[in-house]
CHARMM-style PDB file with segment names, atoms N, HN, CA, C and O in Angstrom:
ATOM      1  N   UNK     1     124.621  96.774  59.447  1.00  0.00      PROA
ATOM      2  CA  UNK     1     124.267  96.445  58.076  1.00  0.00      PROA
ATOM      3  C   UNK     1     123.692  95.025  58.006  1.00  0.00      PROA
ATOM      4  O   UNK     1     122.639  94.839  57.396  1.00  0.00      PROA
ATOM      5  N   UNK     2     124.487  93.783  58.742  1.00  0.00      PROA
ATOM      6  HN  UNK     2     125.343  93.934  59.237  1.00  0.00      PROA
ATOM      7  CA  UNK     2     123.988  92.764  59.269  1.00  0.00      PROA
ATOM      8  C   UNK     2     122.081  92.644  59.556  1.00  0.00      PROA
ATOM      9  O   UNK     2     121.100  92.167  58.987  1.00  0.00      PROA
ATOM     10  N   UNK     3     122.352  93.283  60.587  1.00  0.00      PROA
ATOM     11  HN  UNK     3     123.149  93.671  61.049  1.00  0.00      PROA
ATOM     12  CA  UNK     3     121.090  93.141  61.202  1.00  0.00      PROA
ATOM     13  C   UNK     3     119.667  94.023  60.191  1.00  0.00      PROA
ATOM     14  O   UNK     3     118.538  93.552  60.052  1.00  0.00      PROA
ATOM     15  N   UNK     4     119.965  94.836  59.837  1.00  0.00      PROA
ATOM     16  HN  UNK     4     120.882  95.219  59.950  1.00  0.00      PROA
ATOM     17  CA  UNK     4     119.403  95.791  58.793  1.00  0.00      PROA
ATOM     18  C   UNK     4     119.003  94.338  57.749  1.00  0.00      PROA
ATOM     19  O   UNK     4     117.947  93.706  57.781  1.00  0.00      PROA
ATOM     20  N   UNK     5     119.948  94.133  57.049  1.00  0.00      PROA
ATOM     21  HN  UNK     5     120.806  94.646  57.023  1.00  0.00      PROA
ATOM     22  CA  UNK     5     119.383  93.126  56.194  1.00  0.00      PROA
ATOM     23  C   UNK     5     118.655  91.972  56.322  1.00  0.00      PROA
ATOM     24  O   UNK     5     117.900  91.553  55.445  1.00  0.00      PROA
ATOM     25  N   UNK     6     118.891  91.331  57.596  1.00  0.00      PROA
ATOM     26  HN  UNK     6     119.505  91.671  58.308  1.00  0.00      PROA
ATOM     27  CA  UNK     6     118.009  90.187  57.672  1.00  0.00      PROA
ATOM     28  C   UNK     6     116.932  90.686  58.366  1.00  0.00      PROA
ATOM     29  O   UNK     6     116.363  89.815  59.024  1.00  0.00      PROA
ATOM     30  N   UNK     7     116.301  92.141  58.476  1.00  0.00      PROA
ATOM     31  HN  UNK     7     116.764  92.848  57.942  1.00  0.00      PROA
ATOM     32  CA  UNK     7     114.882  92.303  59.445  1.00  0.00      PROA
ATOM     33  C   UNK     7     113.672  92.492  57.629  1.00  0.00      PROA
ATOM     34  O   UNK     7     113.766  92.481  56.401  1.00  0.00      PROA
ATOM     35  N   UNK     8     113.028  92.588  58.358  1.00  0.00      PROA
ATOM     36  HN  UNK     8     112.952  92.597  59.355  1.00  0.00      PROA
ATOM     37  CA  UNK     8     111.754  92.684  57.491  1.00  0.00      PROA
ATOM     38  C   UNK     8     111.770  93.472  55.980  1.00  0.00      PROA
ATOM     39  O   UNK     8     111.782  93.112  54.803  1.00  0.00      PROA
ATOM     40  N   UNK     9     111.762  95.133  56.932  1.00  0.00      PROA
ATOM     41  HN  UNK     9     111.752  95.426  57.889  1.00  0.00      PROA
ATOM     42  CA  UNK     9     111.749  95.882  55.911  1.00  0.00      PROA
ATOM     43  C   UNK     9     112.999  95.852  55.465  1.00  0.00      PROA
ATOM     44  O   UNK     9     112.793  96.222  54.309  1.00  0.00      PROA
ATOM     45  N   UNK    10     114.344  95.654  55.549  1.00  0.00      PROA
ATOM     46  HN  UNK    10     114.512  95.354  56.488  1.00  0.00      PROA
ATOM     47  CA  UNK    10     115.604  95.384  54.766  1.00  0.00      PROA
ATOM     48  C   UNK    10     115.695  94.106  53.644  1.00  0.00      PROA
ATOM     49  O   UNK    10     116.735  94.016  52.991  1.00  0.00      PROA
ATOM     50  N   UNK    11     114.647  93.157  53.430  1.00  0.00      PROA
ATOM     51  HN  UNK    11     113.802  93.230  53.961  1.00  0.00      PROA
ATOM     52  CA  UNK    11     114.384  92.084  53.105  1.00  0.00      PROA
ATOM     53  C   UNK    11     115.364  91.943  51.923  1.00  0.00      PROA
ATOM     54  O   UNK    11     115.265  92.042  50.700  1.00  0.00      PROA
ATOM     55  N   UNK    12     116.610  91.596  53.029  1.00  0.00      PROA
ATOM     56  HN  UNK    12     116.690  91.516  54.023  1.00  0.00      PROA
ATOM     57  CA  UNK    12     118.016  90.906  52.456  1.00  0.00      PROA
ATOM     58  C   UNK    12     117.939  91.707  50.830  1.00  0.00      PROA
ATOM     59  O   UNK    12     117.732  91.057  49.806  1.00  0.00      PROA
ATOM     60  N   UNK    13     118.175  93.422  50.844  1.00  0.00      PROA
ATOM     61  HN  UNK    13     118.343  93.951  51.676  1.00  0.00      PROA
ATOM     62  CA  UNK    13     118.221  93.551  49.595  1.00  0.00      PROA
ATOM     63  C   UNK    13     119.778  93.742  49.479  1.00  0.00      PROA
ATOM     64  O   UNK    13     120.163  93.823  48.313  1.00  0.00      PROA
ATOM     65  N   UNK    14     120.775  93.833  50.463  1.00  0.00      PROA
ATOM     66  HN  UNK    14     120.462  93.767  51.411  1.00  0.00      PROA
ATOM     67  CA  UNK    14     122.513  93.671  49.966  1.00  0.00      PROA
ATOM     68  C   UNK    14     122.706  92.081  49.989  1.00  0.00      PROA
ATOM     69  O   UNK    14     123.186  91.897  48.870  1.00  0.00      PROA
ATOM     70  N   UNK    15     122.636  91.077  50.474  1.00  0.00      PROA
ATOM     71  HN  UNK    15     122.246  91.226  51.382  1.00  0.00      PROA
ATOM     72  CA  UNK    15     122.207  90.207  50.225  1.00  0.00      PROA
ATOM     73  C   UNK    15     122.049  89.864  48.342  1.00  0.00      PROA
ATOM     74  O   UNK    15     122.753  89.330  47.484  1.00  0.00      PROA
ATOM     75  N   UNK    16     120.851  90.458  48.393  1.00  0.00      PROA
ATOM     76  HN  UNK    16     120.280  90.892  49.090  1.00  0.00      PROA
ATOM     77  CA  UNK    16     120.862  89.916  46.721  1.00  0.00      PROA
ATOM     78  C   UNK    16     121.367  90.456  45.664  1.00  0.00      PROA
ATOM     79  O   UNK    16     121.576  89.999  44.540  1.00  0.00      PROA
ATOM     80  N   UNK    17     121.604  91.804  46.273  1.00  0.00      PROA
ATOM     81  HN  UNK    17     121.435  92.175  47.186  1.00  0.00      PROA
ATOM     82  CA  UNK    17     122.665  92.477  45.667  1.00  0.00      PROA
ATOM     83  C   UNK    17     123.626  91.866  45.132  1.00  0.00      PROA
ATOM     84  O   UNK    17     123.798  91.690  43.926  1.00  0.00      PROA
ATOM     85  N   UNK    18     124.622  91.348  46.439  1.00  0.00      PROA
ATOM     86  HN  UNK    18     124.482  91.491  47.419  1.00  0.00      PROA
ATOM     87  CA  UNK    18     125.735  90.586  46.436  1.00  0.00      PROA
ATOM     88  C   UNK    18     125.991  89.550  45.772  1.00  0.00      PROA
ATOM     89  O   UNK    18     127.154  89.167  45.644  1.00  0.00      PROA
ATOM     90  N   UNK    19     124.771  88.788  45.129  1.00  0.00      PROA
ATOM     91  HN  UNK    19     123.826  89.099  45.232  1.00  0.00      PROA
ATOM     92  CA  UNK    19     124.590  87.513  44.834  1.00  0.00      PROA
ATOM     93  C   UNK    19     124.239  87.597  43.032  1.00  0.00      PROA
ATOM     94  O   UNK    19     124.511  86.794  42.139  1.00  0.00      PROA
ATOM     95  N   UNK    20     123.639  88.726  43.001  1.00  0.00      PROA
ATOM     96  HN  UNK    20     123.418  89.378  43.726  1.00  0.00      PROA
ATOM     97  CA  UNK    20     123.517  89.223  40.918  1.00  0.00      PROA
ATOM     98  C   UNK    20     125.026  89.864  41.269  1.00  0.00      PROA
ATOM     99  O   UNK    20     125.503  90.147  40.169  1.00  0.00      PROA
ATOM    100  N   UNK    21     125.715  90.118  42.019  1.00  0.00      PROA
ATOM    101  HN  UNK    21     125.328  89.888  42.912  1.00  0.00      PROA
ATOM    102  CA  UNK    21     127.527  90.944  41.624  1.00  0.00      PROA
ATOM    103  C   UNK    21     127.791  89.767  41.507  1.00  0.00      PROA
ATOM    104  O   UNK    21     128.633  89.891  40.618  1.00  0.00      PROA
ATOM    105  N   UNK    22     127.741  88.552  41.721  1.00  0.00      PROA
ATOM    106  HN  UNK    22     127.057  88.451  42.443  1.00  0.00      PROA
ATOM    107  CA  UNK    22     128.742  87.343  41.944  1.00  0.00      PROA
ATOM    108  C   UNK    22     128.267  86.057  40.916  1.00  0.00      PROA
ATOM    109  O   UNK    22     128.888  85.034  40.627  1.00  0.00      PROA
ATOM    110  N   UNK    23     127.127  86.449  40.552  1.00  0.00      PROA
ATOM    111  HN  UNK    23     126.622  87.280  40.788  1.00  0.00      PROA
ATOM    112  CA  UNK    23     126.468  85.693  39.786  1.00  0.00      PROA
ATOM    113  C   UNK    23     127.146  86.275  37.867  1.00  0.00      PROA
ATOM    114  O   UNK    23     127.353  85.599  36.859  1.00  0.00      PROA
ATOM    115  N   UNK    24     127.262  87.470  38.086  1.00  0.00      PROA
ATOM    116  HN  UNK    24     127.093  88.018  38.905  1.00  0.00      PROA
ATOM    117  CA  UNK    24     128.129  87.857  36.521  1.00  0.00      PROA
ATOM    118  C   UNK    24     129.272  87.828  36.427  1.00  0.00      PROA
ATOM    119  O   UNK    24     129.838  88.163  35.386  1.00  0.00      PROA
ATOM    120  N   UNK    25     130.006  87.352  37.669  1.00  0.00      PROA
ATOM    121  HN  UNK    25     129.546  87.080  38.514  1.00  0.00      PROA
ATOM    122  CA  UNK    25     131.904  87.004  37.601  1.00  0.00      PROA
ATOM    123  C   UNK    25     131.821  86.921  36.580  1.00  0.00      PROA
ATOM    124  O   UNK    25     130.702  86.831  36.075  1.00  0.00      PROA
ATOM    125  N   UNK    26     133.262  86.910  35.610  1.00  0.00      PROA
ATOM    126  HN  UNK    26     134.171  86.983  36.020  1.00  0.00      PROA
ATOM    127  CA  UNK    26     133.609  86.296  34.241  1.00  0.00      PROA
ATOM    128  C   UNK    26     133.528  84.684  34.719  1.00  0.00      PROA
ATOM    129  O   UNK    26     132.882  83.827  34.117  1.00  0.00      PROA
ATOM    130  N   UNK    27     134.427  84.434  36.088  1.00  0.00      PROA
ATOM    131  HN  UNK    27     134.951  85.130  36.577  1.00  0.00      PROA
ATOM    132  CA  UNK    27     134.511  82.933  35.980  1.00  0.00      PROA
ATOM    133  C   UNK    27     133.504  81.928  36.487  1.00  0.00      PROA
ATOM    134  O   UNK    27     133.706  80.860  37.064  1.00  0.00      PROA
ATOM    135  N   UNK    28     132.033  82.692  36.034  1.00  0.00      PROA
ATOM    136  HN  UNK    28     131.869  83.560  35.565  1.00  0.00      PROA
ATOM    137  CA  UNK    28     130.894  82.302  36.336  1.00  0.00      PROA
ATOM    138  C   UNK    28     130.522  81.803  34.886  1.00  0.00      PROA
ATOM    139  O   UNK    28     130.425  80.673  34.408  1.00  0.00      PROA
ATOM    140  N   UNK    29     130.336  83.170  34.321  1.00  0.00      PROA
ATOM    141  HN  UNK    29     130.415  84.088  34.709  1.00  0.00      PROA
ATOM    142  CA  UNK    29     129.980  82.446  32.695  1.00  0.00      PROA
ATOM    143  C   UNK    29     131.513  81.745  31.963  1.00  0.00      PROA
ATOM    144  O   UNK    29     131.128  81.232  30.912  1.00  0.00      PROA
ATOM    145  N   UNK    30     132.464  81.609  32.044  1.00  0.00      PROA
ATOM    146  HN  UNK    30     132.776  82.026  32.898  1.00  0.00      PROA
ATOM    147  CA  UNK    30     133.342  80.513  31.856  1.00  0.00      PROA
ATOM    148  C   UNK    30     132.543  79.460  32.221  1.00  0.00      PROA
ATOM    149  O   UNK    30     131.976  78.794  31.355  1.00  0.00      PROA
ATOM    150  N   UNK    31     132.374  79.125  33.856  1.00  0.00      PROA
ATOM    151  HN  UNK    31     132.834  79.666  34.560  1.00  0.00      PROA
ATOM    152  CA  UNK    31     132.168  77.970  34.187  1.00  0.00      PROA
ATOM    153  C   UNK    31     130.974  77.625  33.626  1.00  0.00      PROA
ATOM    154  O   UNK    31     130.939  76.414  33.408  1.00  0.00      PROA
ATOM    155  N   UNK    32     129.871  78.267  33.267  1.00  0.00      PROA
ATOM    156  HN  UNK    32     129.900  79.251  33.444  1.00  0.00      PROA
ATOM    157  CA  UNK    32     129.182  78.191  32.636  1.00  0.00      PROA
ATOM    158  C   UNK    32     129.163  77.454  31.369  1.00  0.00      PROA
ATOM    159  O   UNK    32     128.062  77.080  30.964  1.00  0.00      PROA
ATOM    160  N   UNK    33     130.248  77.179  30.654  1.00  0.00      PROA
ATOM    161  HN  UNK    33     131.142  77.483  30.983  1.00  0.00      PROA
ATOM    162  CA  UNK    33     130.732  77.110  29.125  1.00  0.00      PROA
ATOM    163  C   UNK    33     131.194  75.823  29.117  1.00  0.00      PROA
ATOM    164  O   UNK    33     131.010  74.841  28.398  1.00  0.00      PROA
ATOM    165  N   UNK    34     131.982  76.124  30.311  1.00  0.00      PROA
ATOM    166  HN  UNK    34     132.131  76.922  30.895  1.00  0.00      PROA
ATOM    167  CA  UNK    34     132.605  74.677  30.474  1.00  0.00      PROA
ATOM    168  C   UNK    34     132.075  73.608  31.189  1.00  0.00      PROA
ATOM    169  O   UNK    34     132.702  72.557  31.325  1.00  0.00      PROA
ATOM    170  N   UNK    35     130.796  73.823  31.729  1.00  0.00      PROA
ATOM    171  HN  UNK    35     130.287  74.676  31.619  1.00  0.00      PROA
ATOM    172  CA  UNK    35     129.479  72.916  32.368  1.00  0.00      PROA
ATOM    173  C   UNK    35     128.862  72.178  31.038  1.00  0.00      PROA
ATOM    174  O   UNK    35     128.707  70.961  30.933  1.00  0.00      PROA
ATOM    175  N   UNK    36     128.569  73.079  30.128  1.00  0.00      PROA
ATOM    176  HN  UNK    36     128.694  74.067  30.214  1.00  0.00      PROA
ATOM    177  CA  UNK    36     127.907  72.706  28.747  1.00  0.00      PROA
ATOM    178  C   UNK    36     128.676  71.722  28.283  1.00  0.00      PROA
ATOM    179  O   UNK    36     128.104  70.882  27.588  1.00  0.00      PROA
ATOM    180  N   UNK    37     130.279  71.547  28.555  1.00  0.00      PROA
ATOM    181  HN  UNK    37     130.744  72.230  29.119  1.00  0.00      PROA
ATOM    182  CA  UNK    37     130.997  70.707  27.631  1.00  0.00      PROA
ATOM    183  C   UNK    37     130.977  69.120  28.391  1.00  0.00      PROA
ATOM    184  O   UNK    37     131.372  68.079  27.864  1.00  0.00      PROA
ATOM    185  N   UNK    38     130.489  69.251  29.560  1.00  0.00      PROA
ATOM    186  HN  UNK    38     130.169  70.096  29.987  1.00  0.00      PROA
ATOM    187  CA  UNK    38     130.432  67.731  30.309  1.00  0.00      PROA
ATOM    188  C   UNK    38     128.847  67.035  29.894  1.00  0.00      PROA
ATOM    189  O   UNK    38     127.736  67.544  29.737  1.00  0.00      PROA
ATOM    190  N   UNK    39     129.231  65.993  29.831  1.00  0.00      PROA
ATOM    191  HN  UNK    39     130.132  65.580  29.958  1.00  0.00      PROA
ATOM    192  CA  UNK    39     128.226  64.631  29.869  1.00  0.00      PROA
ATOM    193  C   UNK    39     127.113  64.325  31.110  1.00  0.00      PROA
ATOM    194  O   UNK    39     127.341  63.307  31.763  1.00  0.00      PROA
ATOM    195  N   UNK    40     126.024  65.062  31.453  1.00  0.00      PROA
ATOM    196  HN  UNK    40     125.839  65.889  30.921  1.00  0.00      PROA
ATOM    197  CA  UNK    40     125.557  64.984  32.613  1.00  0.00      PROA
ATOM    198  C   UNK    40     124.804  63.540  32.367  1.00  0.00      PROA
ATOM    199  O   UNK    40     124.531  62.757  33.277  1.00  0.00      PROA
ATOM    200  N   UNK    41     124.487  63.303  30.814  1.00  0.00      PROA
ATOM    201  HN  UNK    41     124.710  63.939  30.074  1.00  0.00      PROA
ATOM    202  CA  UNK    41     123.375  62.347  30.541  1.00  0.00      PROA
ATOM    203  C   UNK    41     124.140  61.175  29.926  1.00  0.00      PROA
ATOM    204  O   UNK    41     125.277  60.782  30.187  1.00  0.00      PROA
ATOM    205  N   UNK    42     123.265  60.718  29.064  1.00  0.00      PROA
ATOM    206  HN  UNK    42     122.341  61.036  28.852  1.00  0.00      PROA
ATOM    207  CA  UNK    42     124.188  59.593  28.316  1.00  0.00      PROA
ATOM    208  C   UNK    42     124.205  60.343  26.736  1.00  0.00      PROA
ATOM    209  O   UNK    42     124.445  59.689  25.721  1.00  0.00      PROA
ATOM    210  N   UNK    43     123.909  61.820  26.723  1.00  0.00      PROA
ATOM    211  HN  UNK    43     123.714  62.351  27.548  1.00  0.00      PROA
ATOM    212  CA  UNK    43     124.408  62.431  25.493  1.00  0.00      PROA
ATOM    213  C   UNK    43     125.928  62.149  25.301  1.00  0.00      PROA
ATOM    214  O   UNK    43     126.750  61.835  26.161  1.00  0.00      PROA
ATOM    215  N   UNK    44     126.082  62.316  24.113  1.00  0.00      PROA
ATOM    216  HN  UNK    44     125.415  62.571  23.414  1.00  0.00      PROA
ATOM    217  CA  UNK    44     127.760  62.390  23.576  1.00  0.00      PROA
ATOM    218  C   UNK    44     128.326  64.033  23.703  1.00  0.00      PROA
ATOM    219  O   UNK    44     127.821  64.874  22.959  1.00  0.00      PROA
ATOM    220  N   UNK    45     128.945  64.262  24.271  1.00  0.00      PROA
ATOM    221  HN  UNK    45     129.355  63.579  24.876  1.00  0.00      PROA
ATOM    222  CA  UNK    45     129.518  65.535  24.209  1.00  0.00      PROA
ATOM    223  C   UNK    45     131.545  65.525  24.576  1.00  0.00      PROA
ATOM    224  O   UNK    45     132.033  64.426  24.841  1.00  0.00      PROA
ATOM    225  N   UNK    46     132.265  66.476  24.552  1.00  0.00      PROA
ATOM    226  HN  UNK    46     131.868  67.369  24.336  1.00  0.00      PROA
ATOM    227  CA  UNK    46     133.162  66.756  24.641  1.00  0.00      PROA
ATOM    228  C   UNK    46     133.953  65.402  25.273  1.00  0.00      PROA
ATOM    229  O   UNK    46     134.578  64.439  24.829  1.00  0.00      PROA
ATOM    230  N   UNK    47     133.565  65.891  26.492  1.00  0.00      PROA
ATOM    231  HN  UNK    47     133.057  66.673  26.853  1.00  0.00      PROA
ATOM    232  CA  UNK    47     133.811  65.495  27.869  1.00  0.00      PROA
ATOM    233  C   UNK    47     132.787  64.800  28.505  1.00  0.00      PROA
ATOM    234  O   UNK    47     131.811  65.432  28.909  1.00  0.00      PROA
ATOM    235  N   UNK    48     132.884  63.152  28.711  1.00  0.00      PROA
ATOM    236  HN  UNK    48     133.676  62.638  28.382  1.00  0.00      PROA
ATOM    237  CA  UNK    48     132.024  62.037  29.102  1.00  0.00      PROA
ATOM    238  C   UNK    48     132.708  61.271  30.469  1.00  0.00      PROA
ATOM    239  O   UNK    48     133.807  60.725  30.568  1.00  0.00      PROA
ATOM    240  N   UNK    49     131.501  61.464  31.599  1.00  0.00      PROA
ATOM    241  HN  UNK    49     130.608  61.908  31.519  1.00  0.00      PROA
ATOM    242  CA  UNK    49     131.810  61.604  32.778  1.00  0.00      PROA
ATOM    243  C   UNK    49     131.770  59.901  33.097  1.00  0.00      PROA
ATOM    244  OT1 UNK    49     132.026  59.477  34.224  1.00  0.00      PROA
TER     245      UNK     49
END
């Protein structure tokens, strides 16, 4: 399955599979939510880093 995916015509499609399954965790869009609430800039928000 390995080898299948990284050749040409397999072009890593479990691979990306794997990666939209892991990308919709719940504790993806949580973290998601709770990314929004930090200060990356010199905006005012929640939580100021």
């Amino acid at each position: 399955e390995f080898l299948l995916d990284r050749s040409d015509t397999g072009a890593q499609v479990h691979f990306n599979a794997m990666r939209k399954l892991a990308s919709e965790h719940p504790s993806e869009k949580v973290g998601e939510d709770i990314r929004k609430l930090y200060s990356w800039s010199d905006e005012d928000k929640l939580i100021n880093n």
